[in-house]
C-alpha positions as CSV (number, residue, x, y, z in Angstrom):
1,X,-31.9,182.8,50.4
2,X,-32.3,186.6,49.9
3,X,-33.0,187.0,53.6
4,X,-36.4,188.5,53.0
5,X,-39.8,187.0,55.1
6,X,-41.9,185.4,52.9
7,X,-45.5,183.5,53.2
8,X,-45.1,180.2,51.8
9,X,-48.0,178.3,50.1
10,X,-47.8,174.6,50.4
11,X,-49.2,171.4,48.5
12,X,-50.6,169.4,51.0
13,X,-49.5,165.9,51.8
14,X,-52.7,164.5,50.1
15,X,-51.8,166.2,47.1
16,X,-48.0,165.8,46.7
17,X,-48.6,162.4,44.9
18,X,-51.2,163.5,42.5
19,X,-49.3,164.3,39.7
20,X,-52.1,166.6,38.1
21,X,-52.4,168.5,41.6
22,X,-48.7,169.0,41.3
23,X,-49.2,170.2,37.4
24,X,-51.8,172.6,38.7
25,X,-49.8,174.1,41.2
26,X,-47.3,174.8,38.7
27,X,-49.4,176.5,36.4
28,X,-50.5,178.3,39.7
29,X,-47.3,179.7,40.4
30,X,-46.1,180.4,36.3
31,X,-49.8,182.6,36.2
32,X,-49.6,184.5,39.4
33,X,-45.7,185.5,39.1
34,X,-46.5,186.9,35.6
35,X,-48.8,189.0,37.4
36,X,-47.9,192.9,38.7
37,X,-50.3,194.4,40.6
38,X,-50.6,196.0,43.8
39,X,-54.0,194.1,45.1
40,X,-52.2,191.0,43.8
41,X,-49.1,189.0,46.0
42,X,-45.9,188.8,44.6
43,X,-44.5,185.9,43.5
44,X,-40.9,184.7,44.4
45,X,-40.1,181.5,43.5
46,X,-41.3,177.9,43.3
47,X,-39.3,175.0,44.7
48,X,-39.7,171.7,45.9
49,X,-38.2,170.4,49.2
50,X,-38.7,166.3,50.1
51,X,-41.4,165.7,47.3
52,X,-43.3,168.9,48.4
53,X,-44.0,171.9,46.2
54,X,-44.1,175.1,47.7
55,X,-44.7,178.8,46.3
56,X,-42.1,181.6,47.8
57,X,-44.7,184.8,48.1
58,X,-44.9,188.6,49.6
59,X,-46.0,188.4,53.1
60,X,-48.8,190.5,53.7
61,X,-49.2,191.6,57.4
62,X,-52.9,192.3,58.4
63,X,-56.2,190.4,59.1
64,X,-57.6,188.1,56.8
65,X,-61.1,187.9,55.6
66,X,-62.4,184.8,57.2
67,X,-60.9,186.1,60.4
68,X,-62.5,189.3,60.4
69,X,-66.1,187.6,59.3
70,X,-66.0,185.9,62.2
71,X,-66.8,189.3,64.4
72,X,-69.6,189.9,62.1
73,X,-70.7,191.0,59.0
74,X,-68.7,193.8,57.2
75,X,-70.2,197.2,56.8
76,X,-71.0,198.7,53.5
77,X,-67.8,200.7,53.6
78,X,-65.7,197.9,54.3
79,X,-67.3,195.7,52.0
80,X,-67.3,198.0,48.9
81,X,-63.6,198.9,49.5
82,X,-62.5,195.5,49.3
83,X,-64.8,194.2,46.9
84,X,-63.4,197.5,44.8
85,X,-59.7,196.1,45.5
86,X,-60.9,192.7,44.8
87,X,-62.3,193.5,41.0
88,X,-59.3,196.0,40.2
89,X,-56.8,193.1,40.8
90,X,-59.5,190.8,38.9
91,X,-59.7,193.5,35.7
């Protein structure tokens, strides 16, 4: 709607019937939009399209984690700069 590229986060199929699933995500998407913090996405909105919930978010660009385990352990650098990021969103 705002014309912005977003990541979407989807309940699966499994889960869309499950009502406490669907309750979760809810209370997913109310706690991580009340958050502001740069090592933290930003939330957009919530909706539901054809029984499916789905959270609106910032879309990061970049490498994720698991895809840059796969090449090998991090070294210490690397893995004490994010770790650092990790616990300054977490405080």
């Amino acid at each position: 709607v705002l014309g912005r590229m977003v990541a979407l986060k989807v309940l699966p199929t499994t889960a869309s019937t499950d009502v406490e699933a669907g309750n979760r995500f809810r209370r997913e998407a109310r706690t991580a939009s009340s958050l502001n913090h740069p090592n933290i996405c930003t939330i957009y909105g919530f909706d539901e399209q054809d029984g499916r919930c789905y959270l609106a978010m910032e879309l990061l660009e970049g490498e994720t984690l698991d895809r840059r385990l796969v090449q090998g352990p991090l070294d210490m650098r690397a893995l004490t700069d994010i770790a650092s990021q990790v616990a300054d969103a977490l405080d």
